[in-house]
Each structure stands twice: as structure tokens, then as C-alpha cells.
C-alpha positions as CSV (number, residue, x, y, z in Angstrom):
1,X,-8.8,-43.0,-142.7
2,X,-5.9,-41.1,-140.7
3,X,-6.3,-38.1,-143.1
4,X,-9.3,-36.2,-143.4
5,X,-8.0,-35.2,-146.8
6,X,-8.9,-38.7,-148.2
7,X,-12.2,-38.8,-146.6
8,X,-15.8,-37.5,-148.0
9,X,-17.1,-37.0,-144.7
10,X,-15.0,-36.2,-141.5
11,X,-16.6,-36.2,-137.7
12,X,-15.2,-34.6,-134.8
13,X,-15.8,-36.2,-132.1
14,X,-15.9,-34.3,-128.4
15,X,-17.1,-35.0,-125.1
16,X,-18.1,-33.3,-121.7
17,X,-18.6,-35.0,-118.2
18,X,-22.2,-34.6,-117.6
19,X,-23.5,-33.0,-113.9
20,X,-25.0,-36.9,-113.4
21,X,-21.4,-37.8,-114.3
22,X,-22.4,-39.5,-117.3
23,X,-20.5,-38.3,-120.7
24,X,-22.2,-36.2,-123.5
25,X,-20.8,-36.7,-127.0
26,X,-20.8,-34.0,-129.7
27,X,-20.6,-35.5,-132.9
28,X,-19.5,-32.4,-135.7
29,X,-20.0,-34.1,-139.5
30,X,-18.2,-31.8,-141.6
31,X,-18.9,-32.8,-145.5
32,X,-15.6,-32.8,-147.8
33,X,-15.1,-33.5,-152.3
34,X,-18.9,-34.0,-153.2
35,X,-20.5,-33.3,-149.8
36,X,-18.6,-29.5,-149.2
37,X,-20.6,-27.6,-147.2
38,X,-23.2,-29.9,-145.9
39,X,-22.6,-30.0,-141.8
40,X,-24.5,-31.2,-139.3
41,X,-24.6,-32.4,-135.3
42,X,-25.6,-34.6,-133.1
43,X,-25.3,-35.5,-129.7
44,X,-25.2,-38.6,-127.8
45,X,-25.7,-39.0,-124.1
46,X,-24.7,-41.6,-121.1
47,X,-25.1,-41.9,-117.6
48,X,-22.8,-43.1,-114.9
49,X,-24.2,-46.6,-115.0
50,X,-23.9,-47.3,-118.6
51,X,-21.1,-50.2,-118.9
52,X,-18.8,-49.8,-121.8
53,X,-20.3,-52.0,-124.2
54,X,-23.8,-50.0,-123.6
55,X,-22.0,-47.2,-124.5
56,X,-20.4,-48.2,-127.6
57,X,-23.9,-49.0,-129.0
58,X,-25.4,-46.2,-128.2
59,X,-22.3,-44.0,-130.0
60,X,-22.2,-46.6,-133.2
61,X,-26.5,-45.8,-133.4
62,X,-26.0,-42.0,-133.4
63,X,-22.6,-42.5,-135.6
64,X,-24.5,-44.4,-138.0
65,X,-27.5,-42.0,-138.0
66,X,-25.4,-38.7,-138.8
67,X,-24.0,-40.6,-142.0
68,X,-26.9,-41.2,-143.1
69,X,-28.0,-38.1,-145.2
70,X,-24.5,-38.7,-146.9
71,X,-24.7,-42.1,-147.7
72,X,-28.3,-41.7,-149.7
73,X,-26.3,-39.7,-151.8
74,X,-23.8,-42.4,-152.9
75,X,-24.6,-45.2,-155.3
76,X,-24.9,-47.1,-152.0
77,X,-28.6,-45.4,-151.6
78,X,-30.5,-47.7,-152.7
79,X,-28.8,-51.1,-150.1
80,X,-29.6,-48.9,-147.4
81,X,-32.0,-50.3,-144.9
82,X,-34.0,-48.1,-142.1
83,X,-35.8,-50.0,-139.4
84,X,-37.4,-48.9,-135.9
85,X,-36.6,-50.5,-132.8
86,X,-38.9,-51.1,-129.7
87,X,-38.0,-48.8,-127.2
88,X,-39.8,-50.4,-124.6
89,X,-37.4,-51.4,-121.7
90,X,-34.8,-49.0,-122.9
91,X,-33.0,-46.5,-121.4
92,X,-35.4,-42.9,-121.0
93,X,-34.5,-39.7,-121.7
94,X,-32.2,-37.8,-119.7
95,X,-33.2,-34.2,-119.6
96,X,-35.9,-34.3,-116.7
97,X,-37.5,-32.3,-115.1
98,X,-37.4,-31.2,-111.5
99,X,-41.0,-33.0,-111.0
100,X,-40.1,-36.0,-112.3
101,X,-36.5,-36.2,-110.5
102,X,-36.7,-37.6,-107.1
103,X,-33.1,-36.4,-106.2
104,X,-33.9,-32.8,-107.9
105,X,-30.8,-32.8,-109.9
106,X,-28.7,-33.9,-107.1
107,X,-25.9,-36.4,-107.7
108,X,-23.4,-37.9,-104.9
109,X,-20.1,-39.6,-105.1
110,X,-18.1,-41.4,-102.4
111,X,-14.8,-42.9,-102.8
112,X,-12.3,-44.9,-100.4
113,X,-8.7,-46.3,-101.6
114,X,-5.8,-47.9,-99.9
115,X,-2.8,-48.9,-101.6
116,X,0.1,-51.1,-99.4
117,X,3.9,-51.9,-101.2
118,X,6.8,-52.6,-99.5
119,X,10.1,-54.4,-99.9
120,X,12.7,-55.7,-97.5
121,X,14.2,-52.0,-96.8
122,X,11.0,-49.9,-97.7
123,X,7.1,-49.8,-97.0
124,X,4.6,-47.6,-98.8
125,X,0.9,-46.7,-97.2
126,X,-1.8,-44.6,-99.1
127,X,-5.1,-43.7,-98.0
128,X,-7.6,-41.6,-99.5
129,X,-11.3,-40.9,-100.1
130,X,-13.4,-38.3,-101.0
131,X,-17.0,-37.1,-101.2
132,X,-18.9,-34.9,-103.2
133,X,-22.2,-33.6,-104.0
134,X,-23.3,-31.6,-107.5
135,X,-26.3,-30.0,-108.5
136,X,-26.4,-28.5,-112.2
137,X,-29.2,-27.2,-113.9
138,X,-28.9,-24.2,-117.0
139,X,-29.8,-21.8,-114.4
140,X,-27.7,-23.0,-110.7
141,X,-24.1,-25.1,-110.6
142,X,-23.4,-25.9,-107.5
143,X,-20.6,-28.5,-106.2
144,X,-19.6,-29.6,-102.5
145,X,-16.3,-31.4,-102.2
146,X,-14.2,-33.4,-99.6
147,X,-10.4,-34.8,-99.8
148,X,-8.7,-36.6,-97.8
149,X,-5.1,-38.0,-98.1
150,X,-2.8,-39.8,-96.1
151,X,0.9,-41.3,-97.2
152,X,3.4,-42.9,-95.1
153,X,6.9,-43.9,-96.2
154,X,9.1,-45.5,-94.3
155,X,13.0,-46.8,-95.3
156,X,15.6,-48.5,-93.9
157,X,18.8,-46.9,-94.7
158,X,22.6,-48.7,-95.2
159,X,23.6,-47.9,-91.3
160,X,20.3,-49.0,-89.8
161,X,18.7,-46.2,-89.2
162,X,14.7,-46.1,-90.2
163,X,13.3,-43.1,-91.8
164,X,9.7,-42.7,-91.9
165,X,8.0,-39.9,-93.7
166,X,4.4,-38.5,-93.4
167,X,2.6,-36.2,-95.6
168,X,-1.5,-35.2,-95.5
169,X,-3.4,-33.2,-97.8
170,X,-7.3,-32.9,-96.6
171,X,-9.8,-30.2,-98.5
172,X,-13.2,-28.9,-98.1
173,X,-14.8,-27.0,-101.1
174,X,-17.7,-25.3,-102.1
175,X,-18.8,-23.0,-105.0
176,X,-22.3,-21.7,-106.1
177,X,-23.1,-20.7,-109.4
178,X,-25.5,-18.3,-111.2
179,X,-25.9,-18.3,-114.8
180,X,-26.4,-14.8,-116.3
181,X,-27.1,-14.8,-120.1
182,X,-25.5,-17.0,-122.8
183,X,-22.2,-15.6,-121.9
184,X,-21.7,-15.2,-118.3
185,X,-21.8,-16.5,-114.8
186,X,-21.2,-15.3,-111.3
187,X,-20.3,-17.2,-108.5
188,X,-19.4,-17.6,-104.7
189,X,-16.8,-20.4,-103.4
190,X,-15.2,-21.5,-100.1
191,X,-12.2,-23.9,-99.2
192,X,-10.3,-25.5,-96.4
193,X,-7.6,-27.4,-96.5
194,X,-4.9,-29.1,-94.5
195,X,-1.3,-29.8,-96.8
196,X,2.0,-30.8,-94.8
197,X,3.5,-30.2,-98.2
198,X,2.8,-26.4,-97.6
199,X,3.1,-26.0,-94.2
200,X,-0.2,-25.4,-93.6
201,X,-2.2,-26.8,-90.5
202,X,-5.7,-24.6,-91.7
203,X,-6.1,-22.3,-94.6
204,X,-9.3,-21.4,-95.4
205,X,-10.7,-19.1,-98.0
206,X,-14.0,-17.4,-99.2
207,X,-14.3,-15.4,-102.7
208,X,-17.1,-14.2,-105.2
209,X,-16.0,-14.6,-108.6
210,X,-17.3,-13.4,-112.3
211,X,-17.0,-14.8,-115.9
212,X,-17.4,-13.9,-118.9
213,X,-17.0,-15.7,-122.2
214,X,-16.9,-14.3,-125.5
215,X,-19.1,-17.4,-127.3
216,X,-21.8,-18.9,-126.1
217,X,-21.4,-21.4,-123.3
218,X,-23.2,-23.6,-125.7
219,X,-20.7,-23.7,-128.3
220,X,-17.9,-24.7,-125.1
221,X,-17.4,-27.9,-127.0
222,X,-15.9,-27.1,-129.8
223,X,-14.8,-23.6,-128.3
224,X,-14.2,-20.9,-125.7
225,X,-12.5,-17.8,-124.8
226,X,-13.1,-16.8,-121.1
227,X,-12.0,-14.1,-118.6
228,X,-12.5,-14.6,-115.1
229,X,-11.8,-12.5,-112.2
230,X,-12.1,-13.2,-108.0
231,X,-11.1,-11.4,-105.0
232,X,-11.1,-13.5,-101.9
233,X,-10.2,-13.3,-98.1
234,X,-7.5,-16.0,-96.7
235,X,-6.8,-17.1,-93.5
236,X,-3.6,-19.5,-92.8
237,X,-2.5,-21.4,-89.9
238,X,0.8,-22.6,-90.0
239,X,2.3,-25.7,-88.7
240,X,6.1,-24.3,-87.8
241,X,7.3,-20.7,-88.0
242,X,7.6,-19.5,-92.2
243,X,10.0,-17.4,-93.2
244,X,8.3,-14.3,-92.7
245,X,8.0,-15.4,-88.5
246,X,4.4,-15.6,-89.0
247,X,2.3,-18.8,-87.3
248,X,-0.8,-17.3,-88.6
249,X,-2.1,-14.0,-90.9
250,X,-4.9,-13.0,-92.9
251,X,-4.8,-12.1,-96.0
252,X,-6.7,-10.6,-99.4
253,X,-6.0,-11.4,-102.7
254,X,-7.4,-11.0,-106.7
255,X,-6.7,-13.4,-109.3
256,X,-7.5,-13.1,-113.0
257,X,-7.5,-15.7,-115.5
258,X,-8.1,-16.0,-119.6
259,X,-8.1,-18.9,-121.5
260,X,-8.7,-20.1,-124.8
261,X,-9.9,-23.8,-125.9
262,X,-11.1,-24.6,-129.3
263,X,-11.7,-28.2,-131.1
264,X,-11.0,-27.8,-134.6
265,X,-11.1,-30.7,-137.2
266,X,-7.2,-29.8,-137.8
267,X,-6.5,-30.9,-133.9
268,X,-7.1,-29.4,-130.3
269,X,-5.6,-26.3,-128.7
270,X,-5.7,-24.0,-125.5
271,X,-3.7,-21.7,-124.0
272,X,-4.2,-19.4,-120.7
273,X,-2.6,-16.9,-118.6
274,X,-3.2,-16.7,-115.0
275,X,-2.3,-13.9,-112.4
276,X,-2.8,-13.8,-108.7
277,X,-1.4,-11.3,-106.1
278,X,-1.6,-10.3,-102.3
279,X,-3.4,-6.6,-102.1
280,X,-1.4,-6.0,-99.1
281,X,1.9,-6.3,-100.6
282,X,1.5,-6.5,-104.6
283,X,4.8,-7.7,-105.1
284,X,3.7,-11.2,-103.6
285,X,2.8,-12.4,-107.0
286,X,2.8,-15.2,-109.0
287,X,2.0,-15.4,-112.9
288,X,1.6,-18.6,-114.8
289,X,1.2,-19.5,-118.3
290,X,0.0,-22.6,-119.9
291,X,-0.2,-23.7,-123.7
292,X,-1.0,-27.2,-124.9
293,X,-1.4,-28.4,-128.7
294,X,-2.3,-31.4,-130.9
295,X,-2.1,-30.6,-134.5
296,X,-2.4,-32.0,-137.5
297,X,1.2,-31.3,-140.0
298,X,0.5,-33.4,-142.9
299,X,-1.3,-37.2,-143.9
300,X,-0.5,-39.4,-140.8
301,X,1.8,-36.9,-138.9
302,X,1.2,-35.0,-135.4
303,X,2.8,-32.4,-133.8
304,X,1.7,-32.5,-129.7
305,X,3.1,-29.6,-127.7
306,X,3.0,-29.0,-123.7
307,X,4.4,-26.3,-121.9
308,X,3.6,-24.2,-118.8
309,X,5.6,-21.7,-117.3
310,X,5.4,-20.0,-113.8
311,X,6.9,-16.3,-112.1
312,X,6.6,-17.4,-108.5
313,X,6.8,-14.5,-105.9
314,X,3.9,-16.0,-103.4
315,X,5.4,-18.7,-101.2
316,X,4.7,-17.5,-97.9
317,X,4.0,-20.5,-96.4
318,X,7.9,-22.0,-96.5
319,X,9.1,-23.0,-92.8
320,X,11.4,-20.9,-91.5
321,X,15.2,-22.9,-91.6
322,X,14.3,-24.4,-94.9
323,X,13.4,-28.6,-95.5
324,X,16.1,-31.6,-94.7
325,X,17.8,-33.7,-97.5
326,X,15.3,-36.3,-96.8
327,X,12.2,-34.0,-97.4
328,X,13.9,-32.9,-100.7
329,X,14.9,-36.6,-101.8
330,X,10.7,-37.5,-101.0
331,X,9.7,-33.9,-102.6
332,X,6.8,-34.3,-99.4
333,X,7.7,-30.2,-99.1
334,X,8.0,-27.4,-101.2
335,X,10.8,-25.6,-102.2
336,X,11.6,-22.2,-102.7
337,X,12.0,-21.1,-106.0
338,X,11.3,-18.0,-108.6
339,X,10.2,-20.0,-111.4
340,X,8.8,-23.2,-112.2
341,X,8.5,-24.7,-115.8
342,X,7.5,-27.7,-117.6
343,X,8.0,-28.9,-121.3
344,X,6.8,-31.4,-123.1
345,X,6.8,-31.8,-127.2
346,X,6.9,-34.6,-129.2
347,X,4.7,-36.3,-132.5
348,X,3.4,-39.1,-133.8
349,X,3.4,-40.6,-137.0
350,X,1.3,-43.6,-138.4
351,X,1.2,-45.0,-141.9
352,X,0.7,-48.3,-143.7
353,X,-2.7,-49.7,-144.8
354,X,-6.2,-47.9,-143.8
355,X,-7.8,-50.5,-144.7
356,X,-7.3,-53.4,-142.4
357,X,-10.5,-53.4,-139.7
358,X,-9.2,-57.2,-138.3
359,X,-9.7,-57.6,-134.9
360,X,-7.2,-60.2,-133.5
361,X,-6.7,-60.1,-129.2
362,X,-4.7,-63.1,-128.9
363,X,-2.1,-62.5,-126.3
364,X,-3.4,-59.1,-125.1
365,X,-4.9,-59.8,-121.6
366,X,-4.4,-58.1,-118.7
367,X,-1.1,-57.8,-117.2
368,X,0.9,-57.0,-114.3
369,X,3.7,-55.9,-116.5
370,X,6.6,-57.6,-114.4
371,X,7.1,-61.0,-116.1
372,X,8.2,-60.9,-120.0
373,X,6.2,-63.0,-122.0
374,X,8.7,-62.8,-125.4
């Protein structure tokens, strides 16, 4: 069904990234016509080594088990057939506890990736990698982070000249997390980071931080409304001179944010307004607000809307004698501007028969995209 109007029974499906990086599905049944009123949810869990098949099983079992208490309700009642697998040799169950968890909650990612192009008159390098290591429980969240970046482009231009263009963003982050209640958390966070694009040779930054949100944190699936506040302590080195003759300063800022997300079974939505400013000099600003939504106009029909929009009064870190026409062409540095905005709106429409479940992959393998098959 593409409408929910023709159905008898309508699931919402939504999913979270797991701490083990696994996924956890919420499945909402909402009943419609003869089943109005009768809702229920399940959930449905992976882990990070589940292949995609595995987890298309699991999600058909719990799938088929929500429908369940609707279909013996239907003439179908009485075809229905319940059996009981084995579960010996399957997969246990995740919630453990710290006794019986050898890496006491702890899960660590590492990632390397190079990436080489090039033509006669112009060469591409990328390398990056990254490391991390998270440890979430209901009462601690706490997440260790490394970046590292690296791109080199180099051209040959129409009067021979080469042009070769460098840009490196590295980070370190850290954050600690303290649950407090159904509806709150406090926390404590830390960064470095290197970024040619900013001009920045070493920033690094320390800040406590509070949250609040107005529905429980166990509902954040299908919604949330948050405020969140931190004040933080910033220290910048910068690689050539800025605009304010400053190689290095220290500074304090607050920043505030609200936001609202909700899952709905007429779409998705969220919006948020974010505010930051220097405490030193409060007209060093910058405001930003973001909205995003996917909803449902009529049988078949969606509208999708994406928009954010920014007051920028913060960029401190611009080099002194502004960028070269090269570094503009490349976008490898930032600009000066008062405003930044970005707009994005558009639908989909689908109609036809909802009742054709064929399967047919001839002619869809993977592809380079570069050669034209018809």
C-alpha cells in the first residue's frame, strides 16, 4: 500500500544506531477501519556483524509477529500457523550485563581510506582515517574520537604552470555523559582540531553542558523536544595573521540550542534554532536555523522540504589579506560572509498498481556508471 488510508493496519517503522553500532528498530502498529484503536510496539535489534540478509530475517520475524494479533481477527484466522524454532546456535540476547561483558560496554572503531584520480592535466589524493571508542549504558555515554584528513590537488593549467593545492582537517574529541532522570543529562566535552580551511593551526576547547528534554528520552524515536545549553573556554592558534592581527587568543563562549524531531505516521519533521556568541564581545555572534520535512499531501503524493539559514557575525579566524582566486575556485578556505543559506524542496509522486510484489533483477548489477548500456 502507498496510502495508509487503504490499509487496516499501518507500521511505522524507525531506527537508532545502537552504542555497539548495531541498529535498533521500532516498529509502531497503528490499527485503522476494523482494528481503530488497537496499537502496539515492538522492537527489533542488530549488531554490527549482522550481514544484510541476517537482518532482513530477523525484521520480517518481528514484522510478522506484530501482525499477528490483527490477522486472528480476519477470516484468515483459522490458516494461521504458529511454530517454535530451536534457538540453539542463534544469536543471544543483547542487553548484558557488565559481568557478563568482557569489553564492559566498550566498543572500538578504526577506519583507513585512500582514494587516487587523476587525468592528463589533474591529479586527486585523499587520505583519511579515524578512531573512536564508545561506552553507553542508561546511566554513563561516553565517546572518544579521532579525524584525520589529508587532500591534495594538483592541475596543470593552459600556460604550463602547475597548481597544487593542500588542505588538512585533523580532530580530537571527547564528551562524558551523566544521565539525570527520564528527562535530562549533563555532560563535559573537549576538542582539538587542526583545519587549513579555517586557518587554524590548533584550537582547542573544553565545555560542561546540560539538557533537558520535555519527553522522555525513551519515547526519542518517535519524538523529542530538547534545550541544551554550554559554556566553554577556546584557545586558537592561527596559521597566518586574521583579520583582527591576532596569531593566537583565548576566548569564552555560550551556545544554546532547541530542537524538535517527531516521527509521525503522516511523515517526519524537525526543526531547531541554534545560537552561539563570544562573552567578550557579544556582537561576535552567529545564529542558525534549520527545518527539514517529509509529509504526506494526499494518496501517493509527498511534499519533502530542506532549508537552513545562518546570521554569521563569528569568523574570526579569516587570514588577514583575504584568499586567492585559486583558493575560492577549490572552496579549500572560507569566505567571509554575513549569511549563509541553503534550500531544498521538492516531492514525489508514485501511482499505478499496489499490487505487483514481482521480483525481476535482470540487468541491475553493479555499475560504474560510465559506459551506457541502452
Amino acid at each position: 500500500m502507498r496510502d495508509r488510508r487503504d490499509a487496516q493496519v499501518h507500521v511505522l517503522v524507525t531506527r537508532e544506531r545502537t552504542a555497539g553500532g548495531g541498529q535498533a528498530f521500532t516498529l509502531d502498529f497503528f490499527g485503522l477501519e476494523d482494528f481503530l484503536g488497537q496499537d502496539d510496539q515492538l522492537m527489533f535489534f542488530t549488531t554490527q556483524d549482522d550481514t544484510n540478509d541476517s537482518e532482513r530475517s530477523g525484521f520480517a520475524q518481528i514484522f510478522q509477529m506484530g501482525l499477528i494479533r490483527y490477522a486472528a481477527r480476519t477470516p484468515l484466522a483459522d490458516r494461521i500457523e504458529i511454530s517454535h524454532r530451536d534457538l540453539s546456535g542463534t544469536r543471544q540476547e543483547l542487553s548484558a550485563q557488565p559481568e557478563d561483558d568482557p569489553w564492559n560496554f566498550w566498543v572500538f572503531r578504526a577506519r583507513f581510506n585512500t582514494q587516487l584520480q587523476g587525468e592528463d592535466l589533474e591529479t586527486a589524493k585523499e587520505f583519511g582515517g579515524s578512531f573512536s571508542a564508545n561506552r553507553t549504558t542508561d546511566a554513563w555515554k561516553i565517546n572518544l574520537g579521532i579525524n584525520v584528513d589529508y587532500d591534495e590537488d594538483a592541475f596543470t593549467l593552459s600556460d604550463g604552470r602547475q597548481l597544487t593545492d593542500v588542505s588538512r582537517n585533523n580532530s580530537f574529541t571527547t564528551r562524558i555523559i551523566k544521565t539525570v532522570g527520564e528527562h535530562m543529562g549533563v555532560g563535559f566535552g573537549g576538542s582539538a582540531v587542526t583545519t587549513t580551511f579555517r586557518n587554524q593551526d590548533l584550537t582547542w576547547r573544553v565545555a560542561p553542558a546540560f539538557q533537558f528534554n520535555f519527553f522522555p528520552y525513551s519515547e526519542s524515536t518517535r519524538r523529542e523536544l530538547t534545550a541544551t545549553y554550554s559554556v566553554g573556554y577556546n584557545k586558537f592558534d592561527y596559521t597566518e595573521l586574521t583579520i583582527f592581527d591576532k596569531l593566537e587568543e583565548a576566548r569564552a563562549n555560550h551556545s544554546a540550542r532547541f530542537s524538535l524531531d517527531t516521527n509521525q505516521p503522516w511523515g517526519d519533521a524537525g526543526v531547531s534554532y541554534e545560537f552561539s556568541q563570544f562573552l567578550d564581545e557579544l556582537s561576535q555572534s552567529r545564529q542558525v536555523l534549520f527545518g527539514n520535512i517529509e509529509y504526506r499531501l494526499f494518496r501517493g503524493f509527498f511534499l519533502n522540504v530542506f532549508g537552513t539559514l545562518s546570521r554569521v557575525r563569528d569568523q574570526i579566524f579569516l587570514k588577514r589579506g583575504g584568499v586567492t582566486d585559486e583558493q575560492i575556485l577549490l572552496r579549500r578556505r572560507a569566505l567571509a560572509t554575513d549569511s549563509e543559506y541553503r534550500i531544498r524542496i521538492g516531492f514525489t509522486y508514485a501511482f499505478g498498481s499496489i499490487y505487483n510484489n514481482v521480483v525481476n533483477s535482470r540487468f541491475d548489477g553493479a555499475s560504474g556508471g560510465f559506459i551506457r548500456m541502452f
